[in-house]
C-alpha positions in Angstrom: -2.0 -11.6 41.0 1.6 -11.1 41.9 2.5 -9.9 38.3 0.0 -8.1 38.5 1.4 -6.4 41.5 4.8 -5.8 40.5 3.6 -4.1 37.4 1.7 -2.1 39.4 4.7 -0.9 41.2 7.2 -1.0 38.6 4.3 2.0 37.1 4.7 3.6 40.2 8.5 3.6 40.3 8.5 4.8 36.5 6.5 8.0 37.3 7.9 8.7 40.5 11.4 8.6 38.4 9.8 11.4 35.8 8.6 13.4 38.3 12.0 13.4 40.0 14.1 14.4 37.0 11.6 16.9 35.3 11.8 18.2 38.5 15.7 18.2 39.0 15.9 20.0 35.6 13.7 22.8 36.7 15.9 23.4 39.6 19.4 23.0 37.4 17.4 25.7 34.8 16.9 28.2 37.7 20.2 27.9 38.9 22.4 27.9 35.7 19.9 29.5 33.2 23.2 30.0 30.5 24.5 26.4 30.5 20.9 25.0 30.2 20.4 27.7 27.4 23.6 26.1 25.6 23.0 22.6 26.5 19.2 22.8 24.8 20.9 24.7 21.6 23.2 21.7 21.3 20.7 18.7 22.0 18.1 20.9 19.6 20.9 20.7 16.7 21.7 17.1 17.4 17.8 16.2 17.3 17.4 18.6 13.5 20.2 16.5 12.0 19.3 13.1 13.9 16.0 13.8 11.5 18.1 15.4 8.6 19.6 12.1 8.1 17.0 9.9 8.8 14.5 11.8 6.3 17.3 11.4 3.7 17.8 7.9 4.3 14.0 7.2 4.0 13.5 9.1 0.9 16.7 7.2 -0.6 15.3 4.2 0.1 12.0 5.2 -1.8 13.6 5.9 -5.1 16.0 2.9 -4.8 12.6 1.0 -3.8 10.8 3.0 -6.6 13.5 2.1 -9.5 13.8 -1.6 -8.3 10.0 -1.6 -8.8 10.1 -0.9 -12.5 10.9 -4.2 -13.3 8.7 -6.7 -13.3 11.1 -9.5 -12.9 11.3 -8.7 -9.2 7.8 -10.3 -8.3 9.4 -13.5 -9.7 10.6 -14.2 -6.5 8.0 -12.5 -4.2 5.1 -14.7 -2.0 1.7 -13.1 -2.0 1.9 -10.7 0.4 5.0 -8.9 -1.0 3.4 -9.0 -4.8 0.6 -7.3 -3.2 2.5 -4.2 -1.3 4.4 -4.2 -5.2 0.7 -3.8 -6.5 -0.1 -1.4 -3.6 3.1 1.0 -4.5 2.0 0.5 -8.2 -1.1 2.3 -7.7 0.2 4.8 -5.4 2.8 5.8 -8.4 -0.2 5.9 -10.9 -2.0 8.4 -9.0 -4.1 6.4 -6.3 -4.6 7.6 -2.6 -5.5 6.0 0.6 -3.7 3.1 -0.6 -4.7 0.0 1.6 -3.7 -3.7 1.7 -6.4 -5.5 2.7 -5.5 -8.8 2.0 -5.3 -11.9 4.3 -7.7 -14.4 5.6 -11.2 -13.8 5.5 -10.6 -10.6 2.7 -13.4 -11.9 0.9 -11.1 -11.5 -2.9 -10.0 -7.8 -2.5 -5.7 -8.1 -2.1 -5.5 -4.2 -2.4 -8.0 -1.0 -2.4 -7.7 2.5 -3.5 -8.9 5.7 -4.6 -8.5 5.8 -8.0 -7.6 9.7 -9.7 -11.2 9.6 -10.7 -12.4 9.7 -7.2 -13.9 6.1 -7.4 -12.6 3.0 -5.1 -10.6 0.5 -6.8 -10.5 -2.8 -5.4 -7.7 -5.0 -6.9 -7.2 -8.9 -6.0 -3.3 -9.7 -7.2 -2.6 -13.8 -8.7 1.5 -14.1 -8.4 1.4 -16.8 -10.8 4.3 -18.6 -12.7 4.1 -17.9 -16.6 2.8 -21.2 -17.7 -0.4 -21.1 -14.9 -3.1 -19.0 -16.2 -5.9 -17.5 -13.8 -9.1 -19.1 -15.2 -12.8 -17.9 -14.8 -13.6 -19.5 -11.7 -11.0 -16.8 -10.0 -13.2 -14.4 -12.0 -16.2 -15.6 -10.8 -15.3 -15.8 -7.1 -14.4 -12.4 -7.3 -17.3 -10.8 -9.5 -19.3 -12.3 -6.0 -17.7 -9.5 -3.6 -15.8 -7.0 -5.7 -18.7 -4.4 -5.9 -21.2 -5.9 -3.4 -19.3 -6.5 -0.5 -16.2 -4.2 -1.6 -18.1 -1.4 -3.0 -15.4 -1.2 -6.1 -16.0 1.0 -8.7 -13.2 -0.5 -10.5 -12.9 -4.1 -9.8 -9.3 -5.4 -11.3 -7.0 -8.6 -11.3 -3.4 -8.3 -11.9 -1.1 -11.4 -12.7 1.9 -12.2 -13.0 0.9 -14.6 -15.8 -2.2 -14.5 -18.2 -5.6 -14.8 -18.4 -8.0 -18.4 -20.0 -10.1 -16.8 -22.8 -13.3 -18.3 -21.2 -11.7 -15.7 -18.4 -11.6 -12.9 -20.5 -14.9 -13.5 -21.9 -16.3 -13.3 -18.4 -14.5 -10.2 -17.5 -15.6 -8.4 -20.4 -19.1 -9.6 -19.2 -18.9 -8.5 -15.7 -16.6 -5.7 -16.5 -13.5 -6.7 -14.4 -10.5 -5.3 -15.4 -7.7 -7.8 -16.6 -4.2 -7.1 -15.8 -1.8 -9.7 -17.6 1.9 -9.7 -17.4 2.9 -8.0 -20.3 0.1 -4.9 -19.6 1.7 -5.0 -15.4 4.7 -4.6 -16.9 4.4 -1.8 -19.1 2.4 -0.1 -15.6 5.4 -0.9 -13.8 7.8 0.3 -16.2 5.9 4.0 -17.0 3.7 4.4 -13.7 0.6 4.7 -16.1 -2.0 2.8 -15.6 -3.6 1.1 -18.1 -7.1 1.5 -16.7 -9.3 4.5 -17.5 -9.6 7.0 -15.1 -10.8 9.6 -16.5 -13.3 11.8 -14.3 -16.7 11.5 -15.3 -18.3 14.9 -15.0 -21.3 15.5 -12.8 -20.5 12.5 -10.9 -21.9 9.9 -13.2 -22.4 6.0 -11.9 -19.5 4.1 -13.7 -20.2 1.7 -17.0 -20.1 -1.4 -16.2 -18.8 -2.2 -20.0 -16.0 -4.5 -19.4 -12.4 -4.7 -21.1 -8.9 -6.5 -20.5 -5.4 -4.9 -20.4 -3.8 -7.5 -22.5 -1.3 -7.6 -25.0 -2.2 -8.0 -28.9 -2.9 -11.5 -30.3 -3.1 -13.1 -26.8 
């Protein structure tokens, strides 16, 4: 009760205090309209170059962000999360909008979601996997459960940082899931194509739900 109180008048002191000053500087602008003139002009320059710089510095840090994603040897060292704002960049270079990571507890399989260049949603779950562990067709068939139904993907598609059990590629081409392995995600990363048809289907058409997997030859 007492907190609440002196929060209460701290709020009060606060916007008795803005009140004052806005009120000070009305009475310094009537009285010395040339300095206030000159002192806006100056604090207006400092503001445009306080943004200058920081809009350069934020758009440096997006190409050196954008290079250092080329390579796919930087998720070697990433946690989940951080593979999945990777993925979520990924599909923003190739095109996507209304880029979202949706992952977490509860997400039900879907990591990322997009709109593809097609106009349909993607919905992407990401497995940051060591080389030598494979995703198998239980992942597959966890996510086959939500992807469309709960996710509404038109596009349903697992990326890894490893590769894909063939009883897992047999499912996917079955469900039609789209397999990402790490050679494929690397290539994406490297060119900013993806290596999932989007092509527009004219008049709006409902998506085939013929599967196939992004995988290199002979694996």
């Amino acid at each position: 009760m007492a907190a609440r109180r002196r929060k209460k008048a701290f709020r009060g002191w606060w916007v008795g205090g803005a009140v004052a000053a806005v009120w000070l500087a009305v009475l310094f602008v009537q009285a010395h309209p040339g300095w206030s003139a000159a002192i806006f002009a100056v604090l207006s320059a400092i503001g445009t170059a306080v943004l200058v710089v920081r809009q350069r510095r934020r758009l440096a840090h997006e190409a050196w962000q954008a290079e250092r994603d080329r390579a796919i040897e930087v998720t070697d060292g990433m946690g989940g999360t951080d593979f999945e704002w990777w993925t979520a960049r990924l599909l923003g270079r190739s095109g996507c909008v209304d880029v979202r990571v949706v992952g977490g507890a509860g997400d039900l399989g879907a990591d990322v979601s997009a709109i593809a260049p097609d106009g349909y949603r993607i919905v992407v779950q990401c497995k940051r996997y060591s080389t030598n562990n494979k995703v198998g067709s239980a992942a597959l068939q966890r996510f086959s459960g939500t992807a469309r139904a709960v996710h509404g993907a038109h596009h349903a598609v697992i990326v890894t940082t490893s590769t894909f059990t063939k009883p897992a590629r047999d499912f996917a081409a079955t469900m039609g899931i789209v397999l990402v392995d790490r050679p494929a995600l690397a290539e994406w990363a490297r060119t900013g194509v993806a290596p999932i048809a989007f092509t527009p289907r004219p008049g709006g058409s409902t998506p085939s739900r013929g599967g196939w997997s992004v995988r290199t030859r002979g694996r």
